[in-house]
N, C-alpha and C positions, 0 to 999 in steps of 0.2 A: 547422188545417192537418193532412192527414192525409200523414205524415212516412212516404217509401216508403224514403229514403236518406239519407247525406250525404254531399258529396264536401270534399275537401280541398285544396288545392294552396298549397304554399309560392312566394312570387313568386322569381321568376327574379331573383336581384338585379344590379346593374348590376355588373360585372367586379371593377373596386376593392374591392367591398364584399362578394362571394364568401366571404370566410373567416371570417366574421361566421358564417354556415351550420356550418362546419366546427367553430367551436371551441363554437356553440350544442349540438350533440350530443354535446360532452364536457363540457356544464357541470358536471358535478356535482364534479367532485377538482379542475379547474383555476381555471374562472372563481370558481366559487366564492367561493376565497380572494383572488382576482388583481383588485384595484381596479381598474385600467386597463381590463380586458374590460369590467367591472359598468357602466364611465363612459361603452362605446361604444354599451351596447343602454341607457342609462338616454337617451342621446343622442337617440337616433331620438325619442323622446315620453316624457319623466321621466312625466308621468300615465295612460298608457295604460304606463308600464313598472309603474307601484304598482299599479294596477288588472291586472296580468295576475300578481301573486304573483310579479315577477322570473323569469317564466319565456320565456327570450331565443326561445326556438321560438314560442310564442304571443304574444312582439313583434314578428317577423316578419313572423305571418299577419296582425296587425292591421295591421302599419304603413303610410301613406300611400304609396302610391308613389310619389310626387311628393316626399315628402320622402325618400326614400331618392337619387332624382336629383340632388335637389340638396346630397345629403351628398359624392354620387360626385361629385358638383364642385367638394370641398371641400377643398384642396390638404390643409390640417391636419388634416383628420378621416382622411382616406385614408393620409395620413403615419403613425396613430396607429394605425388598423389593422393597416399593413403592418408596423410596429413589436411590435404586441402578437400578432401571430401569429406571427412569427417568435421571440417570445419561446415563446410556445404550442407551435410544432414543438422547439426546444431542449429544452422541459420533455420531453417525451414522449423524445426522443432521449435525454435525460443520465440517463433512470432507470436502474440498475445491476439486472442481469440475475443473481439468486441461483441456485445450482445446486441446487435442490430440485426434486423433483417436482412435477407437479399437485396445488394440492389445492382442493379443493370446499368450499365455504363456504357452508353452509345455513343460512337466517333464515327466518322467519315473517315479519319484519319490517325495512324499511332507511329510516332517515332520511337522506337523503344534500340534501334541498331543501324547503324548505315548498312548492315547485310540484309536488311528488309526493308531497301527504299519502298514503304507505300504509305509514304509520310511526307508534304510539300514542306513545312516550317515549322513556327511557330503553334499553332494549334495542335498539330499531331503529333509535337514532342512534349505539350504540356498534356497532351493524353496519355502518352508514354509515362511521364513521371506520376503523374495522377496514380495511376495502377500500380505504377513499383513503390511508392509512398504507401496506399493502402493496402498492399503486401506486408511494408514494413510495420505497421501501425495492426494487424491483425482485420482491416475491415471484408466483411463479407459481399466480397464486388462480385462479377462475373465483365468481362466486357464483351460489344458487340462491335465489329467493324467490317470490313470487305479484303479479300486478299487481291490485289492487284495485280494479275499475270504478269503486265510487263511495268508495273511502280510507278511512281512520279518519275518527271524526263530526267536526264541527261544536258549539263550545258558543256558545248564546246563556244568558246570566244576565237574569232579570228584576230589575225594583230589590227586590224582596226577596228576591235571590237563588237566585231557580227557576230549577236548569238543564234547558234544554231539549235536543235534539239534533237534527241535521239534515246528511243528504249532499249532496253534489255529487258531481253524472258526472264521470269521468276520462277524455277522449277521447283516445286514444294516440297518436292523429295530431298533437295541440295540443302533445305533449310531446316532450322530447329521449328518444325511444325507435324502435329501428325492431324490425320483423318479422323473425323468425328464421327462416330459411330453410333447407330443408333441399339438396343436393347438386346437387336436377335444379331449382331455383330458386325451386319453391312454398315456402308457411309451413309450417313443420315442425310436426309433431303427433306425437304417443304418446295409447296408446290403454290404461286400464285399466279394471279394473272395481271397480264400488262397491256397496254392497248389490245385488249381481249383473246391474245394469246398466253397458254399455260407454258409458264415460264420456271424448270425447275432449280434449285440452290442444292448446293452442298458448301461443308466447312472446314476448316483446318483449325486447330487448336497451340497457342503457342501460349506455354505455361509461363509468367511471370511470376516464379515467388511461389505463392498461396493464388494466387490469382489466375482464372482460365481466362484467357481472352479468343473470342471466337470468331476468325476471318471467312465469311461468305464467300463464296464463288458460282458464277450461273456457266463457267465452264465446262459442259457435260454434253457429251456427245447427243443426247435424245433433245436439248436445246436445238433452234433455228440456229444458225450463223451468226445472224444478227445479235440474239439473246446469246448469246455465248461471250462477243465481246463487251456485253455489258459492264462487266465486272473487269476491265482489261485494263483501264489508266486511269489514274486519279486525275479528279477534276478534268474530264474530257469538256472540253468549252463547248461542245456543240449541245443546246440547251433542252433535248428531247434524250440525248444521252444521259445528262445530268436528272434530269428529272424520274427515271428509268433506276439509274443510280441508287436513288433516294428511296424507290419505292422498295427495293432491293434493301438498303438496310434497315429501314423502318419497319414496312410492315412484315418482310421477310425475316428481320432480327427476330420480332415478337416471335414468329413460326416456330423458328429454330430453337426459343428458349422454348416453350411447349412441347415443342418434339421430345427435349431433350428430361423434360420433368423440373425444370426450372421456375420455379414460382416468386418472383422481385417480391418488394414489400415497397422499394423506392424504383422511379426511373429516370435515369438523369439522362439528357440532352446535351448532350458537349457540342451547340451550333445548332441551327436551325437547321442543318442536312439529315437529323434522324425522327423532324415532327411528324412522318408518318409513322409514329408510334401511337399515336394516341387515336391514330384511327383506328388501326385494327383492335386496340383495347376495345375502344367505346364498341365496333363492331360484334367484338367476343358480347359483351355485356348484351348490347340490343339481341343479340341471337338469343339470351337467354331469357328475353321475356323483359328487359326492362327499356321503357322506353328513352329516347337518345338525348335527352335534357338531364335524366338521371343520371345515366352511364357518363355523358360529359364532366359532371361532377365527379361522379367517384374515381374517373382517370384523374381530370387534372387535379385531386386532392393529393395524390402522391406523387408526382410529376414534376421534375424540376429544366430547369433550363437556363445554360450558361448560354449566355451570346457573347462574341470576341472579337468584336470590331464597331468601332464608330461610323466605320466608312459605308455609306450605303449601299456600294456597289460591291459591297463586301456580304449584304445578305440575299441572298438565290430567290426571286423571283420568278415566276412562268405566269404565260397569259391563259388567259379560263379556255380557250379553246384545247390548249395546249394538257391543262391537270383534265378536264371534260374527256380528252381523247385518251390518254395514258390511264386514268381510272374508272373506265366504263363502268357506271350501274354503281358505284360506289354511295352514292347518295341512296340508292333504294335499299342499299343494308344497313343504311344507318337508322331508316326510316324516317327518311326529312325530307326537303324538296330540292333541288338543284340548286338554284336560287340560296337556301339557307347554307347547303354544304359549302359552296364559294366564300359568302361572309364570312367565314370561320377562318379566313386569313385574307380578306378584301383590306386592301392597300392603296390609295391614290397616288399615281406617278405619275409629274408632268402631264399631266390632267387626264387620265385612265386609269382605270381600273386595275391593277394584277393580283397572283396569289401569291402571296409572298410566306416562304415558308418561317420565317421572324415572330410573324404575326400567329399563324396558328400554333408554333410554338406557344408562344403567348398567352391564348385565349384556349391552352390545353396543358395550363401548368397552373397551380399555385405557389409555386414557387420559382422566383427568379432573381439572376444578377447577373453583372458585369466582372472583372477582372481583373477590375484594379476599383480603388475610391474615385479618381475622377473619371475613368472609363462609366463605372455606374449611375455617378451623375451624366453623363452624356447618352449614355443608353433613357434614362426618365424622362432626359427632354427630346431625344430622338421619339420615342415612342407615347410620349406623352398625349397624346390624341386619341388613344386608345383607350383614357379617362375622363373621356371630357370633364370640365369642373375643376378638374385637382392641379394645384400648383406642381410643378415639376417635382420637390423633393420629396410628395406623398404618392405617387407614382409607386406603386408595388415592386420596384425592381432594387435590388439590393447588389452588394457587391461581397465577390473572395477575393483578395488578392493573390494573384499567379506566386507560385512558388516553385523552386527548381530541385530533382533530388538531389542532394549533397553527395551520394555515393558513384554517382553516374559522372557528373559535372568536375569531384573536385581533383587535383591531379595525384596521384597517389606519391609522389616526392614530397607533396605539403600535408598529406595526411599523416605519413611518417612523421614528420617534426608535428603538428596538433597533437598526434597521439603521443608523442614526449612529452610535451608540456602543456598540454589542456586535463585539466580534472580528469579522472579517476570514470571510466562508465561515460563521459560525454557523448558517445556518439549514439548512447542510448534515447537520451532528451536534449534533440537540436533544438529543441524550441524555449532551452533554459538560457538567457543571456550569459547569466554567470559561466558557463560550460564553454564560452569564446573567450577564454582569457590570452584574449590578443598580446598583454604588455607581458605574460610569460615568455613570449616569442624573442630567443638573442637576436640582436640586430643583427648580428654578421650573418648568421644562422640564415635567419627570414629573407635577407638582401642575396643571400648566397643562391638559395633555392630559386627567389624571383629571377637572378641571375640567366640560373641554369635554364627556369621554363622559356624565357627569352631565345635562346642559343636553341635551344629544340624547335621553335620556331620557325626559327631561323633555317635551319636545317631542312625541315619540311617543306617551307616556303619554297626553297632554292630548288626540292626537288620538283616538285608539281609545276612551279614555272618553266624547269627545264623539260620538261616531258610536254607544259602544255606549248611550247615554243618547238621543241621537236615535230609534236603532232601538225603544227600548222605548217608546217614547211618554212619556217626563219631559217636563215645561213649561220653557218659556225658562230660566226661571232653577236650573235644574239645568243646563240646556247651558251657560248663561256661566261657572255653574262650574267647569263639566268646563275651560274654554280657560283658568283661572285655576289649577287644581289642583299643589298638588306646589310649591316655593319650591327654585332651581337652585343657593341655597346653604346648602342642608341637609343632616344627614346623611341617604343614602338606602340603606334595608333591606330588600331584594329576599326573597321567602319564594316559592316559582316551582316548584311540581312535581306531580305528580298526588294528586289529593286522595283517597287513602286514610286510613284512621282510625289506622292504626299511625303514618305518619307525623307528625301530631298536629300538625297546620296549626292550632289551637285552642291550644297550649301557648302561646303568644303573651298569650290572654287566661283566663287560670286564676286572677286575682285582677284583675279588670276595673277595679278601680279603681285598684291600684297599677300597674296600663300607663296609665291614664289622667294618674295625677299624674307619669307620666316623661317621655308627649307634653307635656302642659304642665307640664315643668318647664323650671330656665332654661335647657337644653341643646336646643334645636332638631330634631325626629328626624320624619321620614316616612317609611312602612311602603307597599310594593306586594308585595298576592298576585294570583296568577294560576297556574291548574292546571285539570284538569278530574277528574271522577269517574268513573269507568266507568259505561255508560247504567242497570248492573242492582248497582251499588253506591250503595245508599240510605242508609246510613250516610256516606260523603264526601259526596254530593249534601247531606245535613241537614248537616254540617259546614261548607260554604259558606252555606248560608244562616241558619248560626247565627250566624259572623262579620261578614256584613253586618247583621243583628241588631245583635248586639254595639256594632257602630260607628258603626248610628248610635244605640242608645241614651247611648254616650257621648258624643255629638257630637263623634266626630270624623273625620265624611267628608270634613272638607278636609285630612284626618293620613293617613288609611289609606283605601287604594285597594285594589276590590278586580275587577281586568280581565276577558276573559271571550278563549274560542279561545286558547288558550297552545298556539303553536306553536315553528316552529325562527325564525321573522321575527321574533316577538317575544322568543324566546328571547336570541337574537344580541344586542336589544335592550338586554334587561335586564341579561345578561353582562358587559354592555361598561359601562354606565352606575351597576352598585350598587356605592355603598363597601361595604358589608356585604351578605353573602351569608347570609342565616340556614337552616338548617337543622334539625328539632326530632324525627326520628324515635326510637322506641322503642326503644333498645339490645337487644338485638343484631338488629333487624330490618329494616336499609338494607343493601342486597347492596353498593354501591361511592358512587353519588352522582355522578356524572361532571361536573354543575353546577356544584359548588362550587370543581371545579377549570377552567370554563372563569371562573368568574369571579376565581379568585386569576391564572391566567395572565393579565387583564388590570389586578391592581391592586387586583380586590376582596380585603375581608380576610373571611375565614369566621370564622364564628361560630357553631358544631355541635355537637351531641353528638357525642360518642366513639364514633363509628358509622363501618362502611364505611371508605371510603378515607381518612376524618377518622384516625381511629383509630392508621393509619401515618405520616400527615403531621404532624399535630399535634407543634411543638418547643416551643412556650410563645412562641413569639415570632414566629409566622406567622399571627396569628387567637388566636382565645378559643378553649375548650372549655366546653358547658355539659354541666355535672354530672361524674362520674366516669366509674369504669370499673368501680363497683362494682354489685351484684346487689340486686334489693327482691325483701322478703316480698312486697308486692300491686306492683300499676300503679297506686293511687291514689298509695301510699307515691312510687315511682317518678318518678311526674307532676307533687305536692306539692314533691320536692326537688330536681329538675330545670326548675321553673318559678321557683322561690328563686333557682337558680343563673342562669337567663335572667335577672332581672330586676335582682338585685347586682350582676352583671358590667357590663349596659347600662350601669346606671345611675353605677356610680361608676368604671369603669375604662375602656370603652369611649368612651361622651361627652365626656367632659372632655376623654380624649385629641384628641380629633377636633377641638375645638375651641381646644386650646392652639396660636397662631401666634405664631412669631418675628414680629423686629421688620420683615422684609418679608412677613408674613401668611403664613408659609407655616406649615403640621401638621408639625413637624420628626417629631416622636415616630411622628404617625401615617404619614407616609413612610417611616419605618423599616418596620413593618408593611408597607406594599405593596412594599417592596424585597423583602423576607424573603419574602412572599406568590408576588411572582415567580416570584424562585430556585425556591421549593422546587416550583411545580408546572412551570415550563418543561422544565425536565430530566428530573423523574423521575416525571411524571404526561402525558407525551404520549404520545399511540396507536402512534408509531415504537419505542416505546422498550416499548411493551406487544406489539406482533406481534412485535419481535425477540426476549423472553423468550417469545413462545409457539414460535417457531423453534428454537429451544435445547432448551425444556423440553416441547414436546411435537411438534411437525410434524415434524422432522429426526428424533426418538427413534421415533416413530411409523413415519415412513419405515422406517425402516431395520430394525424389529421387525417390518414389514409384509412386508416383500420375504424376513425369513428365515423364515418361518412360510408362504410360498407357494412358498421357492425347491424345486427338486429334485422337483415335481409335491405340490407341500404334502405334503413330507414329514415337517416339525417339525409342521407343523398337526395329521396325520393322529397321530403319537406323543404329542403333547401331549396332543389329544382325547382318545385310550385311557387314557393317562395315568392325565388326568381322571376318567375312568369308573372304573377299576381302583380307584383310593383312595375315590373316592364308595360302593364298594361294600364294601370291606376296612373301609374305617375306624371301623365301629360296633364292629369285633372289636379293633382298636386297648388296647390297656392299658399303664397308667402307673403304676405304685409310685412313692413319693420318701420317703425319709427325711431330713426336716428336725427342726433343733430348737425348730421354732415361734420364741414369744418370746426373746429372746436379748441379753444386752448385753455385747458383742463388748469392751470394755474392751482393744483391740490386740490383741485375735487375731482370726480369719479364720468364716468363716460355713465350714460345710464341709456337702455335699448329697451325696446319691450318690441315684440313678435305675433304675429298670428300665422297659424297654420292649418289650412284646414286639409286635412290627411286624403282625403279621396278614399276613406274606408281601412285606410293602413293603421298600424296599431301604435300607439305612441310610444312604445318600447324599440320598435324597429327605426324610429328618426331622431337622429340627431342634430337639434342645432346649436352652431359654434360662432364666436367670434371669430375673425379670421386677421390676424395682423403683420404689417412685413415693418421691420425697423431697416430704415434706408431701402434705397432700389434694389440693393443684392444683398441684405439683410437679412438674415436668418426670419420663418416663419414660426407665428405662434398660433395656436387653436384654443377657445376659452371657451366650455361647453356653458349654455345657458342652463339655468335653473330649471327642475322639475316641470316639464308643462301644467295647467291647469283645465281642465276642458269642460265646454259649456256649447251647446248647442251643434255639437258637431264640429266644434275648431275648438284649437290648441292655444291657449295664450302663454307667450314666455316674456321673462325680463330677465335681463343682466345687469349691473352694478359693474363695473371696471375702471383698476386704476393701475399704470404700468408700473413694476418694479424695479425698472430705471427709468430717467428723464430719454427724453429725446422727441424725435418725429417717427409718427407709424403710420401708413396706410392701413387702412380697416374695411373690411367688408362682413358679411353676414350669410352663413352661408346655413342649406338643409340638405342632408344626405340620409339615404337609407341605408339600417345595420343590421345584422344578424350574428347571433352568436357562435353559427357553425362558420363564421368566413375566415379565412386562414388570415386575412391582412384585414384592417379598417373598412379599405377602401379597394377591398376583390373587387366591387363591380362601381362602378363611377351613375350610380342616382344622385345625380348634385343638384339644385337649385340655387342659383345665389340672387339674393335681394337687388 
């Protein structure tokens, strides 16, 4: 058929059944979580509902009209509608309206459905909850992202584990999205250029909640070819695609909020894929007459930026030829020199140069963090060079930790029994510990439910194995397996996440035969993986098919399963259904983990290294930990003692527990565990409880740093910037004397310093100097400001007096930095000297 169009139209549904329409283009924050919606579009056709990926807009378009007639003549189905919309308009109505600004939420990436794969993992689902949390919480977001024609790929696995990859179209029409439109009714477009051709955008709007989130597209027939599949796959590896990408959300986003009369107050960065934001701001600004030192300022004064990864190869680099040719003449609007626009993300790699989009994040933000507590420390001393002078923990980068929403995440069987017996309004303030009253939970009850999610599982498991063993062409007797696989009263080990080599989805089998004698020993245990690799990471790709290797050379494919497409459907799945949640990455290189706390929120218990958000949750009595918290000479060392510790804990402290039952069969010990598991992720590991500390601790501070660095015609802007320039030039003239007495053992008396400064012209108000002191080598640091300077002939005399407030040993040095009142952090810009 030669295919000239195609048109679309949703049926007109019969009157009763209307709001079916309405609450389909808010599936993403409300139905979502909301059983009763899921129960009215699963209604129309349960098999043309599994077959459409759960997507209530493309159950629509399929469904009989004939049976939608006789739904409308259904007293009880119409009763349940008019019931569950009315619930639906209350939701939207009782959100609380915060008194904060706009602010702008930029992703590469949002998982908010598996019916709109253009979300690869981890990031894009904690984008997703991000949004539907400050839906729930009333904040004034907008998001910005890209709609991906044909989504992130497709994994098919061969039975020896060849993964392959494979897209599907994303017709915008099939999905809960509509066209953004601009003022006189057409679809809104902005227009930039890209390797110096006009490259136009249009967008689609998919409502979460309270919340517009806005997906780009350069798909438009007046586009080139080329520019058309810019916006076609996520994360396309080829690095002129990615960078093209980039330019497309970044400075393309700003466009589109402009177009649309959108005015942020904050801009947050969810990754360094949307730091062309802060170009085209500072651009707006230079266009208006102020020069790009200023405008630098007043952007990054409200500008935040999450980074989500330790792993290096994890932050998107391009070579200056590369950003030089994709942003022609860029440097002449900003009014700087080539040369200076580079630095603004200049990076050393393996001894060269590149632009690394981390960095000008960075150096176009004041405000920043990581994703978990030891993620943020890892991020301070990953980036710590960026302050010369400063010890890694005064490093400007801060941390939120990831939180997951509880209404997406938790299984609606266990909601049911919470809302029996947890407090009165709980699910209004998840972020009240008391509102988890775990020990209300009957055992039989709790055990009963974990029970069931198990067996559904199960159930799942069996199907997708046999479908993915169908599709590869296995013979009968591998399919009857597949409908046999997995026993509903075992314990089951969920290992569920993208197959990178750091994470070490292999740690599992590091002594193949002692997992073998723990599957058959007399403790019962079944293992499911499922993840994918990235299409141009061949070291994960080889890691899956060494583990199916692996299992079946020890026969045990009817033990360990290994799935294939891990998306958010199966995700939910496996969440909801693993007693153990296993976890095996590389210390210190898992940014948060958000997994392990959708499966403790339902009762799974974790079982992780001391990574990521494990790292802060971990009490001894919420899950295991494998291995410590301490440092190896190599990663064989590392991997050796950390596969010891996997395989001890299973074997003698885990299993047993799992299978000790009271005399009514119930895991008394191991219900302990999923009580404890609860608590400790309900409260203090959901996404509410994660965008209220980003509210506090950056969006409101942000705010309000933003608005006085612009107020009075950016007049603190305009001081600050000179400021800046004035000490960037004085400060190599800068000199420091100290008279210490080195080595010292103070035996009750006092450490005593005295200083000379002589400023280069700077004002003694702008420097500060401190004692600097570490107790032990990993010892927390201390800062002791010296005394008032005195000045005489042009230099600054200081002295200290110091005696520590415990005993011990401390390293001390003496250090002089430059300060300003309008700087967001101490140490916004790193003028250090040290003695």
């Amino acid at each position: 058929m030669n295919i000239l169009g195609r048109i679309t139209e949703l049926p007109e549904l019969p009157e009763p059944l209307a709001p079916l329409k309405e609450m389909a283009y808010n599936v993403w924050l409300w139905w979502s979580w909301t059983p009763a919606a899921q129960e009215l579009y699963r209604k129309i056709n349960p098999s043309l509902w599994e077959a459409c990926r759960h997507n209530p807009v493309k159950l629509l378009l399929e469904a009989d009209p004939e049976r939608l007639a006789d739904l409308a003549e259904d007293p009880e189905y119409v009763a349940t509608v008019e019931a569950v919309h009315q619930s639906f308009r209350a939701h939207l109505k009782s959100r609380p309206r915060l008194d904060t600004g706009t602010i702008a939420y930029f992703s590469a990436e949002y998982g908010f459905h598996e019916s709109l794969p253009i979300y690869a993992g981890g990031l894009g689902v904690l984008a997703g909850d991000h949004v539907k949390a400050a839906s729930n919480l009333g904040v004034d977001l907008v998001g910005v992202g890209i709609f991906y024609h044909r989504g992130y790929f497709h994994q098919h696995l061969s039975p020896d584990g060849v993964q392959t990859e494979y897209h599907q179209v994303l017709r915008p029409e099939e999905l809960p999205l509509v066209v953004v439109r601009a003022k006189d009714g057409k679809p809104v477009k902005v227009v930039m250029e890209i390797e110096g051709r006009k490259v136009a955008v249009t967008a689609y709007q998919v409502q979460v909640g309270t919340v517009p989130v806005y997906l780009m597209s350069t798909d438009l027939p007046e586009n080139d070819p080329a520019d058309r599949e810019i916006t076609a796959e996520l994360y396309n590896a080829e690095p002129g695609m990615r960078i093209r990408q980039e330019i497309v959300l970044g400075i393309g986003g700003v466009r589109l909020l402009r177009a649309l009369g959108v005015e942020p107050k904050v801009w947050h960065m969810n990754e360094g894929h949307s730091a062309f934001i802060a170009l085209e701001r500072i651009r707006e600004y230079v266009a208006r007459g102020l020069a790009f030192e200023t405008a630098l300022e007043a952007v990054a004064a409200d500008t935040i930026f999450t980074t989500h990864t330790p792993v290096p190869a994890g932050h998107d680099v391009f070579s200056f030829d590369q950003v030089a040719h994709h942003l022609q003449g860029w440097w002449d609007r900003l009014g700087i020199s080539r040369e200076r626009f580079l630095t603004l993300a200049r990076e050393d790699r393996d001894g060269h140069a590149v632009f690394s989009m981390s960095v000008l994040a960075l150096k176009t933000s004041r405000f920043a963090g990581g994703v978990s507590r030891l993620h943020g420390e890892v991020s301070r001393k990953m980036f710590q060079h960026l302050w010369s002078g400063l010890e890694s923990e005064e490093v400007p980068i801060g941390h939120v930790t990831n939180g997951v929403h509880t209404w997406t995440w938790l299984a609606p069987s266990l909601r049911d029994l919470y809302e029996r017996y947890f407090p009165e309004g709980w699910m209004g303030e998840l972020r009240r510990p008391e509102h988890w009253d775990v020990d209300a939970l009957p055992a039989g009850e709790l055990w009963a439910a974990r029970r069931a999610l198990r067996e559904a599982l199960i159930r799942d498991v069996r199907a997708r194995l046999r479908e993915q063993r169908l599709r590869a062409g296995e013979p009968p007797a591998r399919l009857r397996a597949a409908e046999r696989a997995l026993d509903p009263g075992t314990l089951t080990v969920v290992f569920a996440r993208r197959f990178a080599t750091y994470k070490r989805a292999d740690l599992l089998f590091h002594d193949p035969e002692r997992l073998k004698s723990i599957v058959n020993g007399p403790y019962p245990i079944q293992i499911v993986f499922a993840g994918k690799a990235h299409p141009k990471d061949e070291p994960g790709k080889a890691m899956i098919q060494k583990i199916v290797r692996l299992v079946r050379e020890l026969e045990l494919e009817d033990r360990i399963l290994v799935l294939e497409d891990y998306d958010i459907a199966l995700a939910r799945t496996l969440v909801f259904g693993a007693d153990l949640w296993l976890n095996t990455p590389r210390r210190p290189m898992e940014a948060s983990g958000t997994s392990g706390m959708k499966s403790a929120l339902n009762g799974g218990v974790n079982f992780s290294v001391l990574d990521g958000w494990w790292a802060e949750a971990y009490d001894g009595q919420n899950g295991w930990a494998i291995g410590t918290e301490r440092e190896y000479d190599s990663l064989a060392a590392q991997d050796a003692a950390d596969a010891a510790s996997l395989y001890d804990t299973l074997e003698h402290e885990i299993l047993p527990l799992f299978y000790a039952r009271d005399a009514a069969g119930i895991p008394t010990g191991w219900l302990a565990r999923v009580r404890h598991s609860i608590r400790t992720a309900g409260a203090r590991f959901s996404a509410e409880r994660m965008v209220r500390e980003y509210l506090d601790r950056y969006y409101l501070p942000a705010e309000r740093h933003g608005e006085k660095l612009r107020a009075e015609e950016f007049a603190a802007a305009r001081k600050l910037a000179r400021w800046k320039a004035a000490v960037a030039e004085r400060w190599p003239q800068v000199r420091l004397k100290v008279e210490a007495p080195g080595d010292l053992r103070l035996n009750g008396k006092a450490l005593e310093i005295e200083a000379w400064v002589d400023p280069a012209g700077l004002a003694p108000e702008h420097l500060r100097l401190e004692l600097v002191l570490r107790r032990s080598r990993r010892g927390p640091l201390f800062q002791v400001p010296f005394e008032p300077a005195e000045g005489a002939n042009g230099r600054l005399h200081y002295r200290l007096t110091y005696r520590p407030e415990r005993p011990g040993s401390y390293a001390y040095g003496v250090r002089l930095s430059a300060q300003h009142p309008d700087f967001a952090h101490p140490y916004e810009v790193a003028f250090v000297r040290w003695a």
